[in-house]
C-alpha atoms as one frame of an Amber mdcrd trajectory, in Angstrom:
protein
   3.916 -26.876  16.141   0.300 -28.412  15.867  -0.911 -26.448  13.068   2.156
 -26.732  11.171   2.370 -30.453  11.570  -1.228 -30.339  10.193  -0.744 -28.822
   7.265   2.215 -30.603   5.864   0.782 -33.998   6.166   2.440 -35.030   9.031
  -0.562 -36.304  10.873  -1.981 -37.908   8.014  -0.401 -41.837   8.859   0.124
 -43.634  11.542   1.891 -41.602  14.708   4.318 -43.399  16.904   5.217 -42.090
  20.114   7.742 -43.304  22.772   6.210 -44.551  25.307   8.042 -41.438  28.053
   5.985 -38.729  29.758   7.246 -36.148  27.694   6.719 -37.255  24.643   3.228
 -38.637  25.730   2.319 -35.351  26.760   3.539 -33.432  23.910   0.991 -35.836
  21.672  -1.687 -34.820  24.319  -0.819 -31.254  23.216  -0.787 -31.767  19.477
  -4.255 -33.153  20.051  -5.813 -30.565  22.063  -5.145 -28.176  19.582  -6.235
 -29.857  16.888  -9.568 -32.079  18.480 -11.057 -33.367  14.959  -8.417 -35.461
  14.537  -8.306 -37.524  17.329  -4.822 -38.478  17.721  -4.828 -39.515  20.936
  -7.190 -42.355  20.136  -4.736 -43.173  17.055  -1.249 -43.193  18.323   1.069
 -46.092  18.913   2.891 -45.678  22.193   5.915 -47.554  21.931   8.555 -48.573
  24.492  11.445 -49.323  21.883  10.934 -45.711  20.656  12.120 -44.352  24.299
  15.992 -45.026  23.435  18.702 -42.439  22.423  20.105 -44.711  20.321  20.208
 -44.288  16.590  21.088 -47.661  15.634  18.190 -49.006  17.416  16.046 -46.767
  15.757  16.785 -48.232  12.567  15.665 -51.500  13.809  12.814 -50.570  14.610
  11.702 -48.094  11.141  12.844 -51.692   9.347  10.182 -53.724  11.660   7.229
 -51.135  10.446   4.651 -53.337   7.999   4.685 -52.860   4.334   1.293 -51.142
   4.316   2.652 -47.868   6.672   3.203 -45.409   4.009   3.457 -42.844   5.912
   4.820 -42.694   9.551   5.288 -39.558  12.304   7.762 -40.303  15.318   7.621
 -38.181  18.640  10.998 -39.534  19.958  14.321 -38.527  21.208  17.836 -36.780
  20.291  20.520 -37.890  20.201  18.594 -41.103  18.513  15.952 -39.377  16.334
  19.137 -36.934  14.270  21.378 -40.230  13.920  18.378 -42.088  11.878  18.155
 -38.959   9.967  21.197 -38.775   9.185  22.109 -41.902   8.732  19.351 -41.830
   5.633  20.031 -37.810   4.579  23.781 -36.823   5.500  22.829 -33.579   3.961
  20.797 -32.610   7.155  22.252 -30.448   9.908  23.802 -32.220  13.364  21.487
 -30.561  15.042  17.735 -29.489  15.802  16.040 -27.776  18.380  13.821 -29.037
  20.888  10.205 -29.589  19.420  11.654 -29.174  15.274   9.821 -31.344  12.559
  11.989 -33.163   9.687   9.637 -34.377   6.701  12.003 -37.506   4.805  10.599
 -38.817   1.683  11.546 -42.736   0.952  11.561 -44.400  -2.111   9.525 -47.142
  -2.428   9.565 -50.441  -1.133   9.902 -52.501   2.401  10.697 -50.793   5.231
  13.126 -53.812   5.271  15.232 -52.786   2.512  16.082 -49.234   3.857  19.622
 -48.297   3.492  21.593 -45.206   3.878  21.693 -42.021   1.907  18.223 -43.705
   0.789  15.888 -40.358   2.060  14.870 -37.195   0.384  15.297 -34.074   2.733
  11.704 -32.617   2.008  11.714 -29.955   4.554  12.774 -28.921   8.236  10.798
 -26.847  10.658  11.749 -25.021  13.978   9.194 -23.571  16.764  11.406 -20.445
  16.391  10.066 -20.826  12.259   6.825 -21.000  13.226   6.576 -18.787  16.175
   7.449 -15.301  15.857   6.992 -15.287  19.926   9.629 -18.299  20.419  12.125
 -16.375  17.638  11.979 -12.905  18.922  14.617 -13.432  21.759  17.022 -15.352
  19.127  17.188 -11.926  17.557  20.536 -10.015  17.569  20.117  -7.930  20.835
  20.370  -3.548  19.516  23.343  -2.041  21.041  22.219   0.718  23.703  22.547
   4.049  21.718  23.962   5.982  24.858  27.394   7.896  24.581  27.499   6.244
  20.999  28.447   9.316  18.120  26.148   9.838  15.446  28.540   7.856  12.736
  28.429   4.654  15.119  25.014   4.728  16.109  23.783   4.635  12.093  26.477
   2.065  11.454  24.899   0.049  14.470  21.622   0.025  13.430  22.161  -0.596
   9.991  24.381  -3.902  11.232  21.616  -4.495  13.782  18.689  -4.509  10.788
  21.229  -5.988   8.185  21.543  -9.406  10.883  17.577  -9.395  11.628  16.915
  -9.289   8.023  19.108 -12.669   7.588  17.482 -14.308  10.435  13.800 -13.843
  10.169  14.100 -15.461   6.498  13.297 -18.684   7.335  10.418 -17.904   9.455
   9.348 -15.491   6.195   9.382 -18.889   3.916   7.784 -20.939   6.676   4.718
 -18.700   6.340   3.076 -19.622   9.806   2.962 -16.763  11.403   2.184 -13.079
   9.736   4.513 -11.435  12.178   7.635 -12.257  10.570   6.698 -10.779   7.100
   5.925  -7.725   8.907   9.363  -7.898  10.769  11.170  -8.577   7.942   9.505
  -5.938   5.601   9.561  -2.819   8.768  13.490  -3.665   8.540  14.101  -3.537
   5.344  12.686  -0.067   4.726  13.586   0.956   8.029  17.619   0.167   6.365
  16.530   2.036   3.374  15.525   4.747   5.292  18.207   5.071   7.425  20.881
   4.833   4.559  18.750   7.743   2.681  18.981   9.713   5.857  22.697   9.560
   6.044  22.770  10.022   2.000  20.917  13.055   2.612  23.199  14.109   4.838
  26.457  12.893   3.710  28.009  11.974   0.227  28.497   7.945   0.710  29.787
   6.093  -2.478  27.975   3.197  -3.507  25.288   3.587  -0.830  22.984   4.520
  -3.409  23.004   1.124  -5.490  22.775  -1.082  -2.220  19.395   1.253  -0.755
  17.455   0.998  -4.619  18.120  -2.954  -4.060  16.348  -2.974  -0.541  13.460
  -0.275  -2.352  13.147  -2.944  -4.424  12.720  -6.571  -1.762  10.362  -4.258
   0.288   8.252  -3.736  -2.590   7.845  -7.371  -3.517   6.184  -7.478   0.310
   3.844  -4.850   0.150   0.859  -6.507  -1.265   1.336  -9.956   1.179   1.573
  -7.909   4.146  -1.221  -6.012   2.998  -3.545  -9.485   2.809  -2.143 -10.348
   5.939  -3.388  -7.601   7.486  -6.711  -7.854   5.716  -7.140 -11.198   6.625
  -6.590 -10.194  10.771  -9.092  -7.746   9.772 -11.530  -9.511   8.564 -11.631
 -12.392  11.005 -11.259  -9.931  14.094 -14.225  -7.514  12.867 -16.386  -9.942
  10.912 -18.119  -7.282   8.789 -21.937  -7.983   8.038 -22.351  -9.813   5.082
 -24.231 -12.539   3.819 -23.915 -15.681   4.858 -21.824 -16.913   1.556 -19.690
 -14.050   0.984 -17.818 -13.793   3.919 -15.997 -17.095   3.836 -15.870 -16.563
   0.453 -13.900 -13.602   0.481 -11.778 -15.378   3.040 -10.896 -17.770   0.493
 -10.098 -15.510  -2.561  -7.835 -13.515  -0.027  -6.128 -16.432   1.237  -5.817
 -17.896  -2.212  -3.946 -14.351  -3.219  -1.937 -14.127  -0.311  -0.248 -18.155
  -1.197   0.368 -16.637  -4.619   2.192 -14.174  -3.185   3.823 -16.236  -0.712
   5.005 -18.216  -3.096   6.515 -15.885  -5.029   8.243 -14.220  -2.314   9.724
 -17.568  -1.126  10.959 -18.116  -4.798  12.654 -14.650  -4.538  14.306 -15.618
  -1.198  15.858 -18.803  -2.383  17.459 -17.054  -5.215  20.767 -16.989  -6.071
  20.843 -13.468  -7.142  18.886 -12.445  -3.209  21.754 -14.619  -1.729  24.689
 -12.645  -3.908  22.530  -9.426  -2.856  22.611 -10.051   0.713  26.063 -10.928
   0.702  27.272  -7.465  -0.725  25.208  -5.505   1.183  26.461  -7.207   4.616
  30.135  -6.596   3.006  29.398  -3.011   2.271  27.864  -2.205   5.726  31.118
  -3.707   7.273  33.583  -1.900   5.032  36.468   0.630   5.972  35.347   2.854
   2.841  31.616   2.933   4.389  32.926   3.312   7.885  35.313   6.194   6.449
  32.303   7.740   4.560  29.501   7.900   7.930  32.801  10.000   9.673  31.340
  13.408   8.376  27.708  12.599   9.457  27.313  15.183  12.303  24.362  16.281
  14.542  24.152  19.937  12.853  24.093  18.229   9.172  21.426  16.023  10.432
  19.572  18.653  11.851  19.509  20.951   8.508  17.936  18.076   6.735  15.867
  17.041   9.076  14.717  21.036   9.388  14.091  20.597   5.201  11.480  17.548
   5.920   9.435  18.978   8.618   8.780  21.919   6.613   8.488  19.986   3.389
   6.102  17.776   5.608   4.078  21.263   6.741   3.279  21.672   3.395   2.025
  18.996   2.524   0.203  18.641   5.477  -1.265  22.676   4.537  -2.299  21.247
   1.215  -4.616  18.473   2.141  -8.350  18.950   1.346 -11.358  17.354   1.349
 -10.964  16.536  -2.466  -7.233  15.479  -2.248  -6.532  12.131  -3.933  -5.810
   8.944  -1.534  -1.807   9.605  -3.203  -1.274  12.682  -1.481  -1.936  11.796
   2.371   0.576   8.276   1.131   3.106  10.748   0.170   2.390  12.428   3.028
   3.148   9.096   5.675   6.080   7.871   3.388   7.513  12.041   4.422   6.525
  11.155   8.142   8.285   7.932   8.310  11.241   9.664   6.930  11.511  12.143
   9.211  10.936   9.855  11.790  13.746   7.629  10.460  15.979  10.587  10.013
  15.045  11.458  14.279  16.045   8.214  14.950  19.851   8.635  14.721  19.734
  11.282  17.704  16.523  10.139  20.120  17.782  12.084  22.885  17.206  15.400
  21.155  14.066  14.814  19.193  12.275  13.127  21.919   9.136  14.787  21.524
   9.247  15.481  17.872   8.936  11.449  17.335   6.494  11.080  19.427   3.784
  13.097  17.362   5.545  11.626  14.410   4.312   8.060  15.685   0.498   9.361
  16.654   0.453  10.864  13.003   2.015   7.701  11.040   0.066   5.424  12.684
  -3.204   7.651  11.509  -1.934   7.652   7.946  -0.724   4.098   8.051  -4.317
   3.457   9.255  -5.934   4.994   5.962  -3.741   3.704   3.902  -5.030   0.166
   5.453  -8.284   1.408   4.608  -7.021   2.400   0.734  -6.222  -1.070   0.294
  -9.172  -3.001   1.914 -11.406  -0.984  -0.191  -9.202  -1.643  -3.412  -9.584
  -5.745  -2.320 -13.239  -6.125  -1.465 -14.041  -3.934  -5.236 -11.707  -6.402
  -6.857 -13.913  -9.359  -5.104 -16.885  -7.622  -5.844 -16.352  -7.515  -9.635
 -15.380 -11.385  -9.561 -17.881 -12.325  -7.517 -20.559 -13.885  -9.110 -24.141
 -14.135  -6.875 -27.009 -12.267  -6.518 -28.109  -9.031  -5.811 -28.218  -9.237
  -1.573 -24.508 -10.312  -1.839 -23.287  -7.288  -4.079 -25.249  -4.743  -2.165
 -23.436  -5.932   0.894 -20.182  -5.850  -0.458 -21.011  -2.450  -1.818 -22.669
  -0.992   1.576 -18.974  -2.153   3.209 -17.592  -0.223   0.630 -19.293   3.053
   1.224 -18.789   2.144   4.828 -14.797   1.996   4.128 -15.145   5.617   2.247
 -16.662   7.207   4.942 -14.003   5.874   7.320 -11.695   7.354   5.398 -13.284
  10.319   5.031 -12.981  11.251   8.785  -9.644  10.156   9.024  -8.878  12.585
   6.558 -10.888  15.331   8.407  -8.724  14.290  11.552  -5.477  14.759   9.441
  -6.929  18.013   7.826  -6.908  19.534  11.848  -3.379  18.028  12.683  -0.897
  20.570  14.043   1.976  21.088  11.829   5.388  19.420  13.308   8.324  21.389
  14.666  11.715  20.017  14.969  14.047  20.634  17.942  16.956  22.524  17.542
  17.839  22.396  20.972
């Protein structure tokens, strides 16, 4: 929670800790992470702030001196939720271990507090922050074993459908990349799935609900991409001069809160909330349930047969001089083959195996695609000298010729073959 806590504010007034080990320590923590800041040589260790008692709480926050604008606790439950409360009864009953709740205050002596007095700014969870900490919240999959065909897609489109809902918040949080990229692989891995049993099957309505997730993954694709950019750039640390590379840093990160921004705006909607709602409705209806009954192994097989040769085409096609758009095509065909694979494992065991060596090469040019479209925007913004533009540029040829051989490699793949074992 230390860089979190940073960047809202929080450790911007005075900090008040109770004076128990726990809460000592967790300051100790806070501090080692972030060392500039000195908190430990800051903090107010207080033994009236080791109670569990809410009312006494209040005592206290109405002792603080006019001139404390702006105060962080480290206390206890149940003590710390009953003073929230008791100024924002809009706020849940309960928080986990190690959450942050921002309250805003009008002004005016602590003194004069009363209840209902606080503004509910914002509420944070580890599991928000920490992709690591979330992941076992996360709805465990059903194992696929014995399950028929009609079950197993109806399972895993549940199974998506409930991770979807539940790495939201830790989407709008924005801490940490990996639930964007959660969030995003399920919602096309949904869409995929549903247009794998639409190719298959004739399901009404399923059509509407898989052009609304098309459209939510979209409005992803260029964050995630600056997320990734952004690893990228501070894992490999490309040679450039001295000015442009924190430069860049900033132009990317100044996109990427843009677009985080927007997405957030798009999340809090009442329009996503309606089309969450009927797409959770629709997944759990008789009609749909009805519907996924004639999905059988040998109709799944005959499409899947279609793809992989559709895919050896493709593949056949590729040149030297092919555009960057055909070898996309070509990993949007792979994923949906794999997707397709997906609803019988057991048979196509080796089949998604290459397909995962061979999307991961295509998803790696495509990374490429984009970096190179990035750092020639920045270029043409940038305004320096000479030195900086030829280094820009000389990444940019370097880019091209990375793509170049991955496009060689892809040129030599083996064509696919589906099992029809």
């Amino acid at each position: 929670m230390a860089s979190p806590l940073g960047r809202c504010g929080a450790l911007a007034g005075e900090i008040h800790v109770s004076s128990a080990d726990r809460t000592r320590q967790t300051l100790e923590v806070i501090d080692a992470a972030l060392p500039r800041l000195g908190l430990v040589e800051r903090v107010h260790v207080d033994d009236a702030l080791y109670t569990f008692r809410g009312d006494a709480l209040r005592e206290w926050l109405k002792a603080l001196p006019a001139d404390a604008a702006r105060v962080l606790v480290i206390g206890h439950n149940p003590a710390l939720i009953e003073l929230a409360r008791w100024l924002c009864p809009e706020l849940p009953a309960s928080f986990p271990t190690g959450s942050l709740v921002h309250l805003r205050l009008p002004d005016g002596a602590w003194r004069s507090v009363t209840p209902r007095s606080a503004e509910w700014v914002a509420s944070l969870s580890p599991a928000e922050v920490s992709y690591d900490i979330f992941q076992p919240e996360a709805p465990a999959t059903k194992e696929p074993g014995g399950i028929h065909l009609p079950e197993r897609a109806a399972l895993q489109l549940e199974h998506q459908y409930q991770l979807i809902r539940e790495l939201e918040p830790g989407v709008i949080a924005g801490f940490d990349p990996e639930f964007l990229h959660q969030y995003r692989v399920n919602l096309r891995r949904s869409r995929a799935i549903g247009e794998s049993v639409l190719a298959a099957v004739k399901v009404p309505g399923l059509r509407k609900g898989l052009k609304r997730l098309k459209r939510r993954a979209q409005a992803t694709s260029d964050l995630r991409d600056l997320d990734v950019f952004l690893a990228s750039l501070s894992q490999q640390r490309p040679l450039l001069a001295p000015r442009v590379q924190p430069a860049l840093q900033a132009w990317l990160s100044s996109r990427r809160d843009v677009e985080h921004q927007a997405l957030c705006e798009q999340l809090a909607s009442e329009a996503y909330a309606r089309e969450k709602l009927v797409w959770g409705r629709f997944l759990a209806s008789g009609s749909f349930r009805k519907a996924l009954r004639k999905l059988t192994r040998k109709r799944v097989q005959t499409v899947l047969t279609e793809q992989v040769a559709q895919h050896d085409r493709s593949l056949a096609s590729i040149t030297v001089a092919s555009p960057d758009e055909a070898l996309h095509d070509l990993r949007k065909g792979v994923k949906r083959i794999r997707y397709l694979a997906e609803l019988d494992p057991e048979r196509h065991r080796d089949l998604l195996s290459s397909l995962r060596q061979r999307q991961n090469l295509l998803g790696n040019f495509q990374d490429l695609c984009t970096w190179q479209a990035w750092v020639g925007e920045f270029a043409a913004e940038l305004d320096g000298d000479s030195d900086q533009r030829a280094g820009l540029n000389g990444w940019l040829a370097e880019l091209g010729q990375q793509k170049q051989a991955l496009r060689e490699r892809l040129m030599g793949e083996r064509q696919l073959h589906s099992s029809n074992a």
